[in-house]
N, C-alpha and C positions, 0 to 999 in steps of 0.2 A: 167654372172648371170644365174646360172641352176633354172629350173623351182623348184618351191616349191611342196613338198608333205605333208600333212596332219602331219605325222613324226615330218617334217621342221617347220612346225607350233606349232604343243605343243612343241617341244624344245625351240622354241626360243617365244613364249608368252605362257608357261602354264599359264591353268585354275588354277586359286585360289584357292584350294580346301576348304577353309575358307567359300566361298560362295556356298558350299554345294558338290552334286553328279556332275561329270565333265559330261558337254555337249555330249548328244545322236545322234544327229540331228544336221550336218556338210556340211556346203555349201564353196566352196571354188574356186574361180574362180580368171585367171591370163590374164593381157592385156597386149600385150606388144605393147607401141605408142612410135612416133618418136618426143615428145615436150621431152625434159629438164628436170630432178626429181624435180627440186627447181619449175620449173612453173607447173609441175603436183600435187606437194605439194598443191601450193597454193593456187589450185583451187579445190583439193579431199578434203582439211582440211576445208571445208566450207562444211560440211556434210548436213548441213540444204540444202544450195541453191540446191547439189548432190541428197539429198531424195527427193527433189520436182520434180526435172527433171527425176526422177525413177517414179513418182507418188506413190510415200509415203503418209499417212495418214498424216494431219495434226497434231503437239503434242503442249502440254499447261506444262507449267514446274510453279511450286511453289516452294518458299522456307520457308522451317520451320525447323527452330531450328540447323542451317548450314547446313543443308541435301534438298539435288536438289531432289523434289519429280515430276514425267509425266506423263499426261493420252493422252491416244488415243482412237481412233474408228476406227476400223481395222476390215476385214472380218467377216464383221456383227456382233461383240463384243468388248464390253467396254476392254480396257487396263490402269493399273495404277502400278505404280512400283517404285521401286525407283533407283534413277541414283547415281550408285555408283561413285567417283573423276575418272577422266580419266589419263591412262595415257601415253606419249607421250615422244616424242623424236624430235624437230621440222623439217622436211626435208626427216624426215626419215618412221617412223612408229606412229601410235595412235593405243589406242586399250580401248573398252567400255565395261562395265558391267553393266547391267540392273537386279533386283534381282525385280521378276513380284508378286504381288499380286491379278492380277486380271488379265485374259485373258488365251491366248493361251500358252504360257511359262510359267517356274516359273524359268528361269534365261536365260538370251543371255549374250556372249561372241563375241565381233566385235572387227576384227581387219580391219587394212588399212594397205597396206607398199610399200614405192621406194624407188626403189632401181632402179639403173645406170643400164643398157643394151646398151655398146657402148654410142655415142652419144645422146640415147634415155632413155624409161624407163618402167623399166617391175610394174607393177602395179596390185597388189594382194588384192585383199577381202575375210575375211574369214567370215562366221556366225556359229556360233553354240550354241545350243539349248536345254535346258533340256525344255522337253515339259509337258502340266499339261494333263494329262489323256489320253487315246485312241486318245480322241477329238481332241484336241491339237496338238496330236503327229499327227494323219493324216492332219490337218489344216495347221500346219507349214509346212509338205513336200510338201503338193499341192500349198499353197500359195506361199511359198518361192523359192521352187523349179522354181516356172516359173518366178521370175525375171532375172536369167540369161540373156535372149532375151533380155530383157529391157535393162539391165545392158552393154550391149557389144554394144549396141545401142547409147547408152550415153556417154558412154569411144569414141566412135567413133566420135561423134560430139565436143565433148571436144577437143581431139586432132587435129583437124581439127581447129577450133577454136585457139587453142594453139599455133600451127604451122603457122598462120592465121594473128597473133597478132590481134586478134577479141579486142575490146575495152569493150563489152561487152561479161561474159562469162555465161552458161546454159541460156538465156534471155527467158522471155515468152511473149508471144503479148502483144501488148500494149492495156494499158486499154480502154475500150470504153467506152470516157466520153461523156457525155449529151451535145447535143448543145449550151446550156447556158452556160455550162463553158467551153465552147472552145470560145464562142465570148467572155467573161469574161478576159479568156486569150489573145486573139488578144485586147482586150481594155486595159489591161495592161503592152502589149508591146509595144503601141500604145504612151500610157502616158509615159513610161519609155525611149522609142526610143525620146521624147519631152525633155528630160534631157540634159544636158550637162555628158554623160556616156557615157562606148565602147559598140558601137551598137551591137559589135562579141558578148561581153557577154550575153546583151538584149539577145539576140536571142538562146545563146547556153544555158541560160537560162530558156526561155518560153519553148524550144522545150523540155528540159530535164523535166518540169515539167508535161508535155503534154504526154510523150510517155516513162518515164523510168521505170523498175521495180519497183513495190513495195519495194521489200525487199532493193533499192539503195535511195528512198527518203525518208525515214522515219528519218533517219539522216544523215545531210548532211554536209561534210565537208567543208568549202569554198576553204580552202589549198589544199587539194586533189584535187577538182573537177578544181583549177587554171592549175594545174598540167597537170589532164586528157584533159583538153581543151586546153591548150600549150598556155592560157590567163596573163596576167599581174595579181597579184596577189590583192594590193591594187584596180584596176580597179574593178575586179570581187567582192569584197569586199564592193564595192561603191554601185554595182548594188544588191546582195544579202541586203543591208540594205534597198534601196529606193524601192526594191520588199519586204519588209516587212512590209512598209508602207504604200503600194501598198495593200496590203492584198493577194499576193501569197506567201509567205512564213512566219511560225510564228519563232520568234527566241526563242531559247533556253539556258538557264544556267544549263550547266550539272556537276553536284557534282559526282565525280570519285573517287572510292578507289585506295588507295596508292599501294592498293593487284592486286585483281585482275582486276584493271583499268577499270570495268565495272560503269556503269553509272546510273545517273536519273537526268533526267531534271527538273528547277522549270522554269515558264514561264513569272517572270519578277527577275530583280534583287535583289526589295525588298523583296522577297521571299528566297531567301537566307537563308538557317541554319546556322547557328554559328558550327554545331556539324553535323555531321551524321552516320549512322550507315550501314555497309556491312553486309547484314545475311550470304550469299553466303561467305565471309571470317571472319566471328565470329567477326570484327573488328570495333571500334569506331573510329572515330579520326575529327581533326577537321578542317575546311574551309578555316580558314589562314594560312594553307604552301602551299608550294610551286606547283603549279599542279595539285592543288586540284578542279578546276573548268575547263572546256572547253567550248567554244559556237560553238554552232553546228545550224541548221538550220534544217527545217519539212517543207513540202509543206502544206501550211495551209489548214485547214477540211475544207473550206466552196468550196474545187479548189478540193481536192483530201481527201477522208477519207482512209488514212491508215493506218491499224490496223496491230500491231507487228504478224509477224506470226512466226510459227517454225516448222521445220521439224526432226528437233534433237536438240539437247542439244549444237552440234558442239563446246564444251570447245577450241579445238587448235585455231578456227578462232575467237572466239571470246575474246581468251587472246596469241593474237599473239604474244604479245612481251616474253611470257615465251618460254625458248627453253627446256625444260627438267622438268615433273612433274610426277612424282611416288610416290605410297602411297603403303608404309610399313607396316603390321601388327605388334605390341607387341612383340619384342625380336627376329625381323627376318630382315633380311639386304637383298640390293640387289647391285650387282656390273654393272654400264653402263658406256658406252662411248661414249658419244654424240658428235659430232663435229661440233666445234663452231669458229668462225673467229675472230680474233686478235682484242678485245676490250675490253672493260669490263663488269663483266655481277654482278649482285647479286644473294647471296643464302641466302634462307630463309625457312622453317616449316612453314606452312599456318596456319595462326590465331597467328602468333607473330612478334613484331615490332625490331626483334635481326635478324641484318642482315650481314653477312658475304659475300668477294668478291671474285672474279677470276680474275687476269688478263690474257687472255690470249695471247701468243708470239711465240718467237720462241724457248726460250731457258725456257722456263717452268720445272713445276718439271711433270713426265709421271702419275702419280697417287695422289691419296688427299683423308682420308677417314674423314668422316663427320659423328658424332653422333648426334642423333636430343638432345639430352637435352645441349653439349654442346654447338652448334651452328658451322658453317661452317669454321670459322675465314678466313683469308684471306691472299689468295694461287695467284703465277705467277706459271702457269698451262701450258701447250702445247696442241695444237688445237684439238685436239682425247684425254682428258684423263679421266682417268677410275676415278672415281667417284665410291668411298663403302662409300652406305648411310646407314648407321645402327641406327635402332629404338631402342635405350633402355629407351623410355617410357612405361607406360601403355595402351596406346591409340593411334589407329593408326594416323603416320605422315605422311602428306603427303610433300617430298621434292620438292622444287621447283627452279631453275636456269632462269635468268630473263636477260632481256636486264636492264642494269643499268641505260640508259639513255634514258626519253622518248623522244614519237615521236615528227616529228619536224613536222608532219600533223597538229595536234592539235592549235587553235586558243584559244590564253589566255588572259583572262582578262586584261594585260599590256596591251596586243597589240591594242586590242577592244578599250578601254577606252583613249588610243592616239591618238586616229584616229580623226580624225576633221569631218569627216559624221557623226559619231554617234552621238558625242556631241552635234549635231546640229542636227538632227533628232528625238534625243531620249534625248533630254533635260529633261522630267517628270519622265526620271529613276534615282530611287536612292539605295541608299544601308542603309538594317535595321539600325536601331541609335546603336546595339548591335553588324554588322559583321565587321572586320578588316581584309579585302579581299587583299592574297599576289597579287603581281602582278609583282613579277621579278623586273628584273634590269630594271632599265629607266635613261634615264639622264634627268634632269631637269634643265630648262634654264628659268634666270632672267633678265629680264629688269629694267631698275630704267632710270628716266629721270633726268638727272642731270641739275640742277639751277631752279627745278619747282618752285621753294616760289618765286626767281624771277618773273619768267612768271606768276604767278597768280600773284604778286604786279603790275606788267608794262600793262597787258591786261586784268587786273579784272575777275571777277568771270566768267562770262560767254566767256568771249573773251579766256580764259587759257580752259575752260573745250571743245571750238570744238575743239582747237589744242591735246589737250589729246584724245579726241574721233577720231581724222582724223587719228592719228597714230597707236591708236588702232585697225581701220581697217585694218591701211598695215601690220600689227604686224601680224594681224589674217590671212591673205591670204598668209605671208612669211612662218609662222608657217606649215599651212596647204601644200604648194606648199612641203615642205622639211619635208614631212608624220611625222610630229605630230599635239600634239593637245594643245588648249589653255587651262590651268585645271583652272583658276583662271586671274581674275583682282585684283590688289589691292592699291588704290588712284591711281596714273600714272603707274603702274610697271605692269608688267605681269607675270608669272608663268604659263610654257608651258613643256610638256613634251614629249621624244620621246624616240624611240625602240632602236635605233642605235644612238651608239655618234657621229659617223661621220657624220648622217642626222642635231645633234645641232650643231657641231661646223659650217658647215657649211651652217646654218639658221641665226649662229651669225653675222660670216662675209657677209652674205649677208644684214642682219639688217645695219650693220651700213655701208654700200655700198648703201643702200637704202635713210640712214642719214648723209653722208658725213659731213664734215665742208663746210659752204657756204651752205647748200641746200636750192634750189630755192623754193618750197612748201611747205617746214617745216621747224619751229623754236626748232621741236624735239633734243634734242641732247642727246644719252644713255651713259648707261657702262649695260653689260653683266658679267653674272657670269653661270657655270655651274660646275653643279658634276654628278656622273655614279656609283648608287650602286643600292642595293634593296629596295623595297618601298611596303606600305600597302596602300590599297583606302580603306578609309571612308567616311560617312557621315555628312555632314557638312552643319547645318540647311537644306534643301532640297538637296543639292549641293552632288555631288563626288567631293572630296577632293585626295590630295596625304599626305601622311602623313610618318614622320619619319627622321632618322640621315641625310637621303640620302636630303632628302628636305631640312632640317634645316643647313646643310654645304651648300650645293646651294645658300643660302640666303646670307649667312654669309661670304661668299666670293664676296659679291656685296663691300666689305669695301677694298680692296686688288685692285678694279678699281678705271679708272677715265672715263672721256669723251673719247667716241671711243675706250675704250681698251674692251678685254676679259679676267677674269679669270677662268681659269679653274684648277680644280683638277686633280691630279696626276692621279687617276681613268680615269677618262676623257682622257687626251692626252696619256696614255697607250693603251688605246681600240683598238682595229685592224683597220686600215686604216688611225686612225688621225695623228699620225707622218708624215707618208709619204706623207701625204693630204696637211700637215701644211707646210711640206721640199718644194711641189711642188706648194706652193704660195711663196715662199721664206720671209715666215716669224720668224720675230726675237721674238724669246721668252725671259722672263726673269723668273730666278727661284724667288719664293717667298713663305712664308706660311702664315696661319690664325693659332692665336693663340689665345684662351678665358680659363679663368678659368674652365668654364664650360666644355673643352674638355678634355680626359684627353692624347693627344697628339697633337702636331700643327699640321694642314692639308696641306701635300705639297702642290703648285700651280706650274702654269707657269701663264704669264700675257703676253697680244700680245697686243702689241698698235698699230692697224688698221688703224687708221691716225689720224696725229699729229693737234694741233688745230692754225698753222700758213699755214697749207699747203691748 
C-alpha cells in the first residue's frame, strides 16, 4: 500500500460538485498501525466515540422531513448544517458531507479509509473545507490545522488497545458518582447476591453499572454483554430482570425500523404502537412483523442520568449491518466493488419496501447493474463484484446493500415473554387490547390430565382441586428448569411455551418421567401434545396470551394422544436436535395425523408412548 497523495484522494472520493465550489482548505493525514483493517474498521467507523477522544465539540442531530439536520459550538461559534446521506463501503472507506449554514465552513468533505499494509493497516483521514469568509478560512487552518498532534495521539492509543485486545476501546474515566449511589449500589448487590442468581453476574453487573462509559450504558444488550463477560446467557438474563426490580436498571421496548434498524424505546409494554414511523427512512410500517421490537436495558436515572450524546452523526457504526450505501444524483450512476463474504445480503433505494438480493459465492456472475426505479432483483454474485447503480429517477437515490439477516445480539420478544423470571416478576405487564405482537417461532406444549371427571367424581371438589394444584407446581418448575415459560392454565391443562423444540420435547419426557404409571405422590396422569411454528402475543383480559395456527394445532393434537404418550408435529420432530435427541433415548415413534374440516390439510405427527399403562 503506497502512501496516498491529495491526487489519490480526489480521484478516488471526488467532491460532489452538485454541492457547490470543490473544497480550499485540505488536511490529510496517514497512520500506519500494526491491528487488522476489519478491527481498525470497527473502531474508526464509530466516529462519534473517535471525535470524543479528539476532543470534538459536542453535536445535536434533528430530523425533519427525512433530512439529518446538526448544530454545534465550535471555537467560540454557533455551527448548523445539514448532514448530507453518507457514503460508505463497510471495511473499507466512509466519506461525509456536511453543507454548513452557520459557522466557519460552508461545506466539509471527510473522508476515513483501510486499507491492508502487510499484516497491519494504513489509515487515512482526509478534511477538506470550503471556508465562509476570511474568518473562516483563517479559523479552519488554525483550528484544524492543530489536531494532527491530537490525531496521531489517538491512532496511537487505539492501536495499542487494538493489538492489546482492550475490552474496552477510546474509554474515559469513570464517572464520579455521589456516595449515595454507590451505597445504593452495594445495597443492590447486596439484595441481588440474597437471590438464588450467578454471583459472577451480580457482580459483573453492579461493577458495569458503577464504572462503564456513558456512551456503553445507555443501551444495553443482555446478549452482548453474556458474551463480553464469557457469562451464561439465560443466568445473566435472570440477573438483568431482578436488577430491574431492584431499581438499577429500567427496561426497555424498542420499536426498530425494518430500514435503518435504528430505534425508540417505549418504557412498558403497554405502551406499544400498533404502527410507527422512521423520519430518518421516510418509512411507516407496523409492530407485528417479524423484528420489529428488541429489549434492551438503561441503567436507571435515579443510579446513573445518561443523557444520549454525539459527536458525529457516525451513520456506518450506527447501521452496521449495511455493507455498501451510496447516494446517486438524477441521471448519474456510479460503478463500486465492495467485498462481501459468502451469504446473503439485500438490496434496496432507501424509503422503499422493494427489495432485491445477492447471493454471494463462489461461482457468481463478476458484475450486476441496478436501476433505482427498477429495483435490484436478485443475482448469485462473486465476493468482489462490481455493482453499476444507476439513478434514473428524479430524485436523488440513495443505494443501499444490507446484511439480510439480523442480528442474533438482539433479545426478542419470543424469547422475553418464555422465559419463566419475567412472567413472574412482571406479571402487571400487558399488551395494548389493539397490539398483535410477532414474536417468532415458538413451540408450544400442552398438557391435559386424562380421567379428570374421574378424579373430581372419587375425591370431590376440593380433594381433585390440591391434586390439580400440586401438579401444577411441578408442571411450573419442569417448564422453567427446560427455559420456558408457563403462558396459561386452563381447567387441569397447561399451556407453556418455549424457544427451542428440543428444550419441549425434552420438558415432555421429563413431565411424564416425573408422572410415571404407579406414582407414589400423584394420581396425575397426562398426554402432551406439541407444535413449532410462528406465533403472535396478545392481550387477553389483563394476561399475554400466545395466539394463532401455531397454538391452535398444539391443542388440537392433544386428540392424537393417550395417557403418557406425546404428540408432536412434523414441525416439531424436524427441528435441529430432536431426531437425534429422540434416536438417543431409543424411542419408538409412530407416524400419525390431525385431520378437521376446519384445516385445510391433515397435520403430520409422530406419537411416542413414554410408558405403557401395565408397566
Amino acid at each position: 500500500m503506497t502512501v496516498l497523495t491529495l491526487d489519490d484522494v480526489h480521484r478516488l472520493h471526488p467532491w460532489p460538485t452538485r454541492h457547490g465550489e470543490a473544497p480550499s482548505i485540505e488536511f490529510l493525514w496517514q497512520f500506519d498501525l500494526a491491528a487488522a483493517p476489519a478491527d481498525v474498521w470497527r473502531a474508526t467507523a464509530d466516529t462519534s466515540r473517535l471525535n470524543r477522544a479528539l476532543g470534538t465539540a459536542e453535536m445535536h442531530f434533528t430530523e425533519r422531513d427525512g433530512q439529518r439536520f446538526g448544530t454545534s459550538h465550535s471555537g467560540g461559534r454557533a455551527h448548523s448544517w445539514l448532514e448530507v446521506p453518507w457514503n460508505w463501503v463497510a471495511g473499507e472507506w466512509l466519506e461525509c458531507v456536511r453543507l454548513y449554514d452557520r459557522g466557519y465552513p460552508r461545506a466539509m468533505h471527510a473522508i476515513q479509509r483501510v486499507d491492508p499494509r502487510g499484516t497491519g493497516t494504513r489509515y487515512t483521514a482526509y478534511f477538506g473545507f470550503v471556508p465562509r469568509g476570511a474568518l473562516g478560512k483563517l479559523a479552519l487552518k488554525l483550528g484544524f490545522g492543530g489536531l494532527e498532534r491530537p490525531y496521531r495521539k489517538v491512532m496511537a492509543e487505539l492501536d495499542r488497545q487494538l493489538t492489546a485486545l482492550a475490552p474496552t476501546l477510546l474509554p474515559v474515566a469513570a464517572p464520579a458518582l455521589a456516595p449515595a449511589t454507590l451505597a445504593r449500589i452495594a445495597s443492590i448487590r447486596a439484595e441481588l447476591a440474597g437471590k438464588d442468581l450467578d454471583r459472577a453476574a451480580v457482580d459483573r453487573l453492579c461493577d458495569f453499572v458503577a464504572t462503564a462509559d456513558d456512551l456503553d450504558v445507555g443501551r444495553i444488550q443482555v446478549r452482548e454483554r453474556a458474551r463480553a463477560w464469557g457469562l451464561d446467557e439465560e443466568r445473566l438474563l435472570a440477573v438483568f430482570l431482578h436488577a430491574t426490580r431492584a431499581g438499577l436498571l429500567a427496561l426497555s421496548w424498542d420499536v426498530v425500523c425494518p430500514h435503518c434498524r435504528g430505534s425508540e424505546g417505549v418504557p412498558a409494554l403497554d405502551a406499544l404502537p400498533t404502527a410507527a414511523h422512521c423520519e430518518t427512512c421516510k418509512l411507516d410500517f407496523g409492530t407485528d412483523r417479524d423484528n420489529a421490537i428488541e429489549i434492551t436495558f438503561r441503567v436507571h436515572r435515579s443510579i446513573r442520568d445518561v443523557p444520549e450524546r454525539a459527536f458525529c452523526s457516525a451513520e456506518p457504526a450506527r447501521k452496521d449491518h449495511i455493507r455498501l450505501q451510496w447516494v446517486v444524483p438524477p441521471g448519474a450512476a456510479a460503478e463500486l466493488a465492495p467485498t462481501l463474504a459468502p451469504r446473503r445480503y439485500r438490496a434496496r433505494v432507501e424509503g422503499e419496501e422493494r427489495y432485491g438480493y445477492l447471493d454471494v459465492g463462489a461461482d457468481g456472475a463478476a458484475a450486476v447493474e441496478w436501476r433505482a426505479s427498477a429495483g435490484a432483483g436478485e443475482h448469485a454474485v462473486a465476493a468482489t463484484p462490481r455493482l453499476r447503480l444507476a439513478n434514473d429517477r428524479a430524485d436523488d437515490a440513495v443505494f443501499i446493500v444490507e446484511e439480510a439477516a439480523w442480528s442474533d445480539v438482539a433479545l426478542r420478544p419470543g424469547r422475553l415473554l418464555s422465559f419463566q423470571e419475567f412472567r413472574d416478576l412482571f406479571s402487571e405487564e400487558y399488551l395494548g387490547t389493539d397490539v398483535q405482537l410477532a414474536i417468532g417461532e415458538q413451540t408450544i406444549l400442552f398438557t391435559d390430565m386424562v380421567g379428570s371427571t374421574n378424579l373430581y367424581a372419587t375425591r370431590g371438589d376440593p380433594g381433585a382441586f390440591v391434586e390439580v394444584r400440586r401438579h401444577f407446581a411441578v408442571l411450573f418448575e419442569l417448564v422453567r428448569a427446560h427455559r420456558g415459560a408457563v403462558v396459561k392454565t386452563i381447567g387441569d391443562a397447561v399451556m407453556a411455551a418455549f424457544g427451542d423444540p428440543l428444550d419441549a420435547v425434552v420438558c415432555a419426557k421429563a413431565i411424564h418421567d416425573r408422572f410415571p404409571p404407579g406414582c407414589a405422590d400423584s394420581v396425575a396422569v397426562l398426554r402432551i401434545s406439541l407444535n413449532t411454528g410462528p406465533c403472535i402475543a396478545v392481550r387477553l383480559n389483563a394476561n399475554i396470551d400466545y395466539f394463532g395456527s401455531t397454538v391452535n394445532v398444539a391443542a388440537k393434537l392433544q386428540a392424537l394422544a393417550e395417557a403418557w404418550q406425546i404428540a408432536m408435529s412434523k414441525a416439531t420432530y424436524e427441528a435441529p436436535g430432536v431426531a437425534a435427541w429422540l434416536r438417543d433415548q431409543g424411542a419408538t415413534l409412530e407416524d400419525d395425523a390431525y385431520t378437521s374440516p376446519a384445516l385445510p390439510a391433515p397435520v403430520a405427527a409422530r406419537r411416542w408412548t413414554v410408558y405403557r399403562a401395565a408397566e
